[in-house]
C-alpha positions as CSV (number, residue, x, y, z in Angstrom):
1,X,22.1,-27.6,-22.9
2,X,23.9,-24.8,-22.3
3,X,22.0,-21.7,-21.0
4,X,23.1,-18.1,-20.7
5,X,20.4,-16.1,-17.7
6,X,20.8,-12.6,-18.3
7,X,19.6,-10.0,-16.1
8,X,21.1,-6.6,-15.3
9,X,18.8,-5.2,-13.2
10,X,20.5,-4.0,-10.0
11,X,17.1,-4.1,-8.0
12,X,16.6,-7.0,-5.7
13,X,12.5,-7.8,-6.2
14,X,10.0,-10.5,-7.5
15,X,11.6,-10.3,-10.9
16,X,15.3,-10.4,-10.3
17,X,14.7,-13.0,-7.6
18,X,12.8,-15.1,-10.2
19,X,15.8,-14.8,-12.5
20,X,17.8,-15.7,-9.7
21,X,15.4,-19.4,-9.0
22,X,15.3,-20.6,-12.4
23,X,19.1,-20.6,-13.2
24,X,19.8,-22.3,-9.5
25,X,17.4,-24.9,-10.8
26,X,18.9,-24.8,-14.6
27,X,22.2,-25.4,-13.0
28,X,21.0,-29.0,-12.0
29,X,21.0,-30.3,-15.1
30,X,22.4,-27.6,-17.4
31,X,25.5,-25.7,-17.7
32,X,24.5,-22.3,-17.1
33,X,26.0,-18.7,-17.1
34,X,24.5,-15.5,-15.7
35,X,25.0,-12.4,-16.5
36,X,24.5,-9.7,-14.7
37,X,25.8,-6.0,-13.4
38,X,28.6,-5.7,-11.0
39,X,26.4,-3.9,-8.7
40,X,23.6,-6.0,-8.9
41,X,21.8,-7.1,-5.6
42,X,21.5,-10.5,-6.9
43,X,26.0,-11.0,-7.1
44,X,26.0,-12.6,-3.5
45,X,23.1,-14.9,-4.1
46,X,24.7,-16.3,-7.4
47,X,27.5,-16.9,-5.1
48,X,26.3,-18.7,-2.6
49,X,24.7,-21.3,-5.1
50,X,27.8,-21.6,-7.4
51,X,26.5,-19.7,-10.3
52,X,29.1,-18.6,-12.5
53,X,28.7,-15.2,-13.3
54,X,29.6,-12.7,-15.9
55,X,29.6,-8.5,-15.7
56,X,28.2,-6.5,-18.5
57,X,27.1,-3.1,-17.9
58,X,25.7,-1.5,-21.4
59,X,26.4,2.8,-21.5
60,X,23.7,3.6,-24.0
61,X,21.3,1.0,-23.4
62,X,18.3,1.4,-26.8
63,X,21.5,0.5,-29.0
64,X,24.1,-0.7,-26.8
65,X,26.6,-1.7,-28.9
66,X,29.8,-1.7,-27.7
67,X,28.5,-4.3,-25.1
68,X,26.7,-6.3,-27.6
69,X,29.9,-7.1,-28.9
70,X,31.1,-8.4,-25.6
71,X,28.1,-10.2,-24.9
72,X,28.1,-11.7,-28.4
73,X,31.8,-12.9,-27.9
74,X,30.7,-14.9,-24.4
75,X,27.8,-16.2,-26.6
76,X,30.1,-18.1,-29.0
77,X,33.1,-18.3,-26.2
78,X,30.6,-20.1,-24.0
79,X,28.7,-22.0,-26.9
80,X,25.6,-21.1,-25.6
81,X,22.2,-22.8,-27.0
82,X,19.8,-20.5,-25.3
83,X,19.9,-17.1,-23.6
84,X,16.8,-16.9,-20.9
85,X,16.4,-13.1,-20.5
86,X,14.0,-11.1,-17.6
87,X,14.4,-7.9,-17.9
88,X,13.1,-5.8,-20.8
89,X,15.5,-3.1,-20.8
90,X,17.7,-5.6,-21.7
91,X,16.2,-6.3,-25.0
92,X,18.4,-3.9,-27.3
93,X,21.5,-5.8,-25.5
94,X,20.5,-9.7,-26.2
95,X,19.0,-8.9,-29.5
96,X,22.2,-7.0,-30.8
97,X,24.6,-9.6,-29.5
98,X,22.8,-12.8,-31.2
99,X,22.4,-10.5,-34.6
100,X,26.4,-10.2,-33.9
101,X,27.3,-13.5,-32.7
102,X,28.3,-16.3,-34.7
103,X,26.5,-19.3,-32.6
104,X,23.0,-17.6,-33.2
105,X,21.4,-19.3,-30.1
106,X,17.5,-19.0,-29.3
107,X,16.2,-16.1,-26.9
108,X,13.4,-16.8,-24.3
109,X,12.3,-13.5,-22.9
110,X,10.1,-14.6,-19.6
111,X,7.9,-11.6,-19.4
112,X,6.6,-10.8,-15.7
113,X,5.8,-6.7,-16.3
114,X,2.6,-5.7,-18.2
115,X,3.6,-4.2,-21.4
116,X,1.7,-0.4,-21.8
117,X,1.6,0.7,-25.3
118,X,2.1,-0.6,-29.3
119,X,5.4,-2.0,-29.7
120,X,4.8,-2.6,-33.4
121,X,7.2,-0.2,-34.7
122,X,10.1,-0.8,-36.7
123,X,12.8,-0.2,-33.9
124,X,10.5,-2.9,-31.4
125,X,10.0,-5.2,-34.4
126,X,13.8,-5.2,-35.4
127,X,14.5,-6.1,-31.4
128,X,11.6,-8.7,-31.2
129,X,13.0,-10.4,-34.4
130,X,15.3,-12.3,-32.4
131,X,13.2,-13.5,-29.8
132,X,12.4,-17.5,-30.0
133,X,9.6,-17.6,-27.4
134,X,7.9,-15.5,-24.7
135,X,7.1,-16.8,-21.8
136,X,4.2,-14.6,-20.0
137,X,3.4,-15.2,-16.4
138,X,-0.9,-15.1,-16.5
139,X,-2.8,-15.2,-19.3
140,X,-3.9,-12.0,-18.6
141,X,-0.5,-10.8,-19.6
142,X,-0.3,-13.2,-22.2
143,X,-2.8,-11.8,-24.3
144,X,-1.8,-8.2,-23.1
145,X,1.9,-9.3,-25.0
146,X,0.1,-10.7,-28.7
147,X,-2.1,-7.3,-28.6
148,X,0.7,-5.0,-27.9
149,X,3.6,-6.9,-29.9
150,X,1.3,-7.4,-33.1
151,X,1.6,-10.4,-36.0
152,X,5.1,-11.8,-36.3
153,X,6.4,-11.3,-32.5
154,X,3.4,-11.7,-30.8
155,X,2.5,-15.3,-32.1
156,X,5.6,-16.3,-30.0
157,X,3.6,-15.8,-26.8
158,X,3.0,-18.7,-24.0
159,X,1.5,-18.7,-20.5
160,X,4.2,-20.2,-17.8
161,X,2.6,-19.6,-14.4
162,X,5.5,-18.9,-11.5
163,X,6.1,-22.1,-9.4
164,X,6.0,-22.4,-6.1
165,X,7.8,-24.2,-3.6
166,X,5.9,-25.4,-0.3
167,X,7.5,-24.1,2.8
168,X,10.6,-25.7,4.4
169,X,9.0,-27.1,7.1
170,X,5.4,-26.4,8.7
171,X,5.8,-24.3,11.6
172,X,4.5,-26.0,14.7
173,X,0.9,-24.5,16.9
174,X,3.4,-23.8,19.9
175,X,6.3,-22.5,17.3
176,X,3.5,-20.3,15.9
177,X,2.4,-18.8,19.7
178,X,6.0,-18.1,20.8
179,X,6.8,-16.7,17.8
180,X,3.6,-14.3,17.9
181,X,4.6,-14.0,21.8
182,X,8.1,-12.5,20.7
183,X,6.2,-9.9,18.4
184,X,4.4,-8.7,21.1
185,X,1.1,-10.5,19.7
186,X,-1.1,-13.3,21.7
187,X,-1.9,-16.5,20.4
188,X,-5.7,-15.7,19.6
189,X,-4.7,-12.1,18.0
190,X,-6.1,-11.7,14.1
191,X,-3.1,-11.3,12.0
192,X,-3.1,-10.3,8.6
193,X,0.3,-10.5,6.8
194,X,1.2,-7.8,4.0
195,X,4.3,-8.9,1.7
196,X,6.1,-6.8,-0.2
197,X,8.5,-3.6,-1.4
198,X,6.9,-0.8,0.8
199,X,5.7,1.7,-2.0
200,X,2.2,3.8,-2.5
201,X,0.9,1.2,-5.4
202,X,1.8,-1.5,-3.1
203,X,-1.4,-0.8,-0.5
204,X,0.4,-0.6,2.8
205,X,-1.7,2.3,3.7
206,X,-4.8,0.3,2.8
207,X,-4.1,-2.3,5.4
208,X,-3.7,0.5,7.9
209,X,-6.7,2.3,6.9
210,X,-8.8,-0.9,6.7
211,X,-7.6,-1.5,10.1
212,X,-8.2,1.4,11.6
213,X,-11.9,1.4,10.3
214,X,-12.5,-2.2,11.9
215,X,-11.5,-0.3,15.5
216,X,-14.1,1.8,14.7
217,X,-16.2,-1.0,15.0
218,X,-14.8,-2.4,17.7
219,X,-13.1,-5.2,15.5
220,X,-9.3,-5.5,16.2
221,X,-7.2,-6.6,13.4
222,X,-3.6,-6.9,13.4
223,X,-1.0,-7.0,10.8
224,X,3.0,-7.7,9.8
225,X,4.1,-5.4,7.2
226,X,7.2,-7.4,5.5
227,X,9.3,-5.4,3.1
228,X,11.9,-2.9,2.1
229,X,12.1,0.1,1.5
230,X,11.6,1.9,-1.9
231,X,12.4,5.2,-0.9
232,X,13.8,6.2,2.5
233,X,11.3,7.5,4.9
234,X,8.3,5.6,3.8
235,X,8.2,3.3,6.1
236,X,8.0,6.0,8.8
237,X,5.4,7.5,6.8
238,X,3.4,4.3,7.5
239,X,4.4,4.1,11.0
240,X,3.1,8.0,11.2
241,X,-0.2,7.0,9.5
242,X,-0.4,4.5,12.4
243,X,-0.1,6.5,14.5
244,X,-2.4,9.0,13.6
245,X,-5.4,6.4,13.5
246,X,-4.1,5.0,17.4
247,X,-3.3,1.5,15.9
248,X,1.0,1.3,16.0
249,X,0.1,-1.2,18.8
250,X,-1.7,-3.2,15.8
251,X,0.9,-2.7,13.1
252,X,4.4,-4.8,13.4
253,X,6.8,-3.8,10.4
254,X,9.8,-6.1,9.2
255,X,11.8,-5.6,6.7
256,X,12.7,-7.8,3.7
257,X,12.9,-11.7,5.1
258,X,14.6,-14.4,3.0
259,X,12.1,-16.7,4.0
260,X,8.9,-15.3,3.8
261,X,6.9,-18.4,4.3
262,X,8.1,-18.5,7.9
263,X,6.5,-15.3,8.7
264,X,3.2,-16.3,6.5
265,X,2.1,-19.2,8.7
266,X,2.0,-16.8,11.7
267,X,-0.7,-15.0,10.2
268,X,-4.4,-16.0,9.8
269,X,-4.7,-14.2,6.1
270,X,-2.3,-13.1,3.8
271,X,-3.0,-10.1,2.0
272,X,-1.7,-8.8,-1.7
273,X,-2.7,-4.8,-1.7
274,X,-1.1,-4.2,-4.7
275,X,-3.6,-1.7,-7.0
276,X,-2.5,-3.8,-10.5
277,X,-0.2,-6.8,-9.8
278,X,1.2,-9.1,-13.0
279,X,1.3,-11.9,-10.9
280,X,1.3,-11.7,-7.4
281,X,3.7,-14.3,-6.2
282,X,3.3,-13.9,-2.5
283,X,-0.2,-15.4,-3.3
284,X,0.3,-18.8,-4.2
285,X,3.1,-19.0,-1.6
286,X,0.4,-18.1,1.2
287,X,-1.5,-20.8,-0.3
288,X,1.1,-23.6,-0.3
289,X,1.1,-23.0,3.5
290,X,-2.7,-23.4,3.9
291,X,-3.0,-20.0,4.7
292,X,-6.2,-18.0,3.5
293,X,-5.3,-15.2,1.0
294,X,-7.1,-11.8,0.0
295,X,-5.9,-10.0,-3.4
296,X,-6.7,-7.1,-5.5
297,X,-9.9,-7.8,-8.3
298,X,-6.7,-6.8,-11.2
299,X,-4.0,-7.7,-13.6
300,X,-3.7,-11.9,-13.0
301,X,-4.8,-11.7,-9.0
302,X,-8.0,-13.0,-10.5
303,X,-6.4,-15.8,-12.0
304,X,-4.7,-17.4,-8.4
305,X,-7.7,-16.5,-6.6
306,X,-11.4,-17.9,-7.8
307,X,-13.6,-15.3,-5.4
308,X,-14.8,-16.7,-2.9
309,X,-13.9,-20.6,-3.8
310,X,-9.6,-20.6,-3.5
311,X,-9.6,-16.9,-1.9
312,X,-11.3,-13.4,-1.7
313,X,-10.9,-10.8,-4.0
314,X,-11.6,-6.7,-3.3
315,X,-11.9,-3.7,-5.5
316,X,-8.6,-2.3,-5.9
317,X,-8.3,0.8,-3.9
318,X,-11.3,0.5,-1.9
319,X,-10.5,0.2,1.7
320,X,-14.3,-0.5,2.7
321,X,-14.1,-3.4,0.4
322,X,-11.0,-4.3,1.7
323,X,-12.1,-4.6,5.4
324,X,-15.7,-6.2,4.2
325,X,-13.4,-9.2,3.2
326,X,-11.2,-9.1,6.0
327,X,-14.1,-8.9,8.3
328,X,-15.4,-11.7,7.0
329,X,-12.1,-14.1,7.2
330,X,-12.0,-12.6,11.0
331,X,-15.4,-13.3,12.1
332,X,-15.9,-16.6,10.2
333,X,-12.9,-19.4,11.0
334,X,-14.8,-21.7,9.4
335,X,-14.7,-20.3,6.0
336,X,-11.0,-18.9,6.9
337,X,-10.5,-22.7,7.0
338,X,-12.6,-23.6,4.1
339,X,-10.4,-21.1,1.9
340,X,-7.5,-22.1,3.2
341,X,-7.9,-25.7,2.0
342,X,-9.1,-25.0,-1.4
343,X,-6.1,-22.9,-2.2
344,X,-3.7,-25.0,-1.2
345,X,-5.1,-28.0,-3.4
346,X,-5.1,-25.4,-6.3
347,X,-1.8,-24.0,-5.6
348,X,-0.3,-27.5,-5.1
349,X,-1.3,-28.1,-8.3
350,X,-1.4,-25.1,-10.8
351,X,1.5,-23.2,-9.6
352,X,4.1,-26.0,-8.2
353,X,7.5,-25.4,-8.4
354,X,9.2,-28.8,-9.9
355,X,6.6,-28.8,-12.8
356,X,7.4,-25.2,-13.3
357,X,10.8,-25.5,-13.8
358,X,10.2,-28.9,-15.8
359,X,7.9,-27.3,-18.5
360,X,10.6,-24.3,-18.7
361,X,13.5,-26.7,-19.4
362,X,11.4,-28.5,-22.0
363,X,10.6,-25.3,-23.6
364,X,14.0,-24.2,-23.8
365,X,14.7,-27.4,-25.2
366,X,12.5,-27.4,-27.7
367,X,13.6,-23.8,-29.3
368,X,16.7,-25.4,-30.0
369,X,15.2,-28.0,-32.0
370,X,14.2,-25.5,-34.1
């Protein structure tokens, strides 16, 4: 099968790594061709795994098409079977270019952003006319896609859940300790891990201001911020909101990590903040490392974590809710534990990587049959 991956995002975050994942693992038994922006932050990971790559940059992107036409000549140049598409904006671009191209191959569009409003008019169902098969991350966003893309487009909706892979290698007790050590943190130190782009909608500032609330009680709670930056100056905007509530000594911030289920198993909890998140991939990769995980009650967090059963959920926005549940992980190991176990079983199973990316290879497959 020969697969074109297009995505011309320039950002470097759960969606353009995703895209990133799924043609290294195409590669294997494919041959595959992404394209992509000359600036994009994804150009040196493509590299490093072999990818071959192609530039497109489209100058007027809801009708793009001058690069349609270049797009639609590496279509029949490259014979492609299938184009697997991410990012929305580059709808107008695929759909043009297969309209234009004489090898008409089929477009999966693997949806991971919540669609907001009626795409049922005639400009949305002339792009969606081209589109083979959806592929929505939760079935929360699944049936979001069939409301919002009407009869016709949206009967071309599926769920395909983001796979996981379990970590490297389990990090050792005494690895764990001198790791903690190194951070300035002691072995028996209450850790909650925060992964993700440091932004408002992201929660950062809940975790601090959950924090701070449990010193009030005389509960100390630690955490490790991972991420990068959205804006510059945000993160100092954190550390200053530390700092204003006496807890910087609590708060350890790191920027983005490659492997960020190295940094997980030093924490007790894992903690997704986010006030709506699609998915929530940091999640299930907690989870795979037996690590007990807390996530906002919105968008498809409900669907990784079964309250109370695989995971604890809180109200999103609410920082009292949000310490009540972290509280309760801190003062009881033995449901930490409990937690921890029945996520990982459900995480080994519902969201693992190699029948991920088997399904998506079948489904690809299959739109070519037709």
């Amino acid at each position: 099968m020969k697969v074109i991956s297009l995505c011309l995002s320039e950002s470097l975050g759960g969606l353009e790594l995703y895209a990133l994942r799924s043609t290294v693992q195409l590669s294997k038994n494919n041959d595959v061709l992404f394209i992509t922006s000359a600036d994009a932050m994804l150009n040196e990971r493509l590299q490093q795994n072999n990818i071959s790559i192609r530039h497109l940059k489209p100058s007027f992107r809801p009708l793009p098409i001058i690069s349609a036409h270049k797009l639609a000549h590496i279509i029949d140049e490259f014979n492609a079977d299938v184009i697997h598409m991410h990012w929305g904006k580059d709808l107008p671009l695929v759909s043009l270019s297969i309209k234009i191209s004489k090898k008409k191959p089929a477009m999966v569009y693997t949806r991971q952003m919540q669609i907001t409003r009626m795409k049922t008019d005639f400009y949305h169902r002339f792009l969606y006319k081209e589109m083979s098969l959806m592929l929505a991350i939760t079935h929360q966003l699944r049936d979001c896609c069939t409301q919002m893309l009407g009869d016709g487009a949206g009967n071309h909706v599926e769920t395909l859940y983001y796979g996981v892979a379990e970590p490297d290698q389990p990090v050792t007790p005494q690895e764990i300790a001198d790791r903690r050590g190194q951070l300035g943190l002691d072995k028996n130190d209450f850790v909650v891990g925060l992964f993700g782009r440091l932004e408002d909608q992201k929660g950062q500032h809940l975790l601090i201001k959950a924090i701070a609330q449990a010193k009030q009680k005389n509960i100390n709670l630690n955490a490790i911020i991972v991420g990068h930056e959205m804006e510059t100056g945000y993160r100092n905007e954190l550390k200053q909101l530390a700092q204003d509530y006496d807890i910087s000594q609590h708060i350890i911030f790191m920027d983005f990590v490659e492997k960020p289920q190295e940094i997980m198993q030093l924490c007790d909890c894992v903690l997704l903040a986010t006030y709506m998140e699609t998915f929530g991939l940091v999640l299930p990769e907690a989870m795979r490392c037996s690590i007990a995980v807390i996530g906002s009650n919105a968008g498809g967090v409900p669907e990784i974590i079964d309250h109370d059963e695989t995971g604890l959920l809180f109200e999103p926005k609410n920082v009292d809710d949000l310490e009540k549940q972290i509280t309760l992980l801190f003062k009881d190991k033995e449901k930490r534990q409990q937690l921890a176990i029945a996520g990982k079983q459900k995480a080994d199973t519902v969201f693992n990587n190699e029948q991920h990316f088997e399904k998506l290879q079948m489904l690809l497959e299959k739109q070519i049959k037709h």
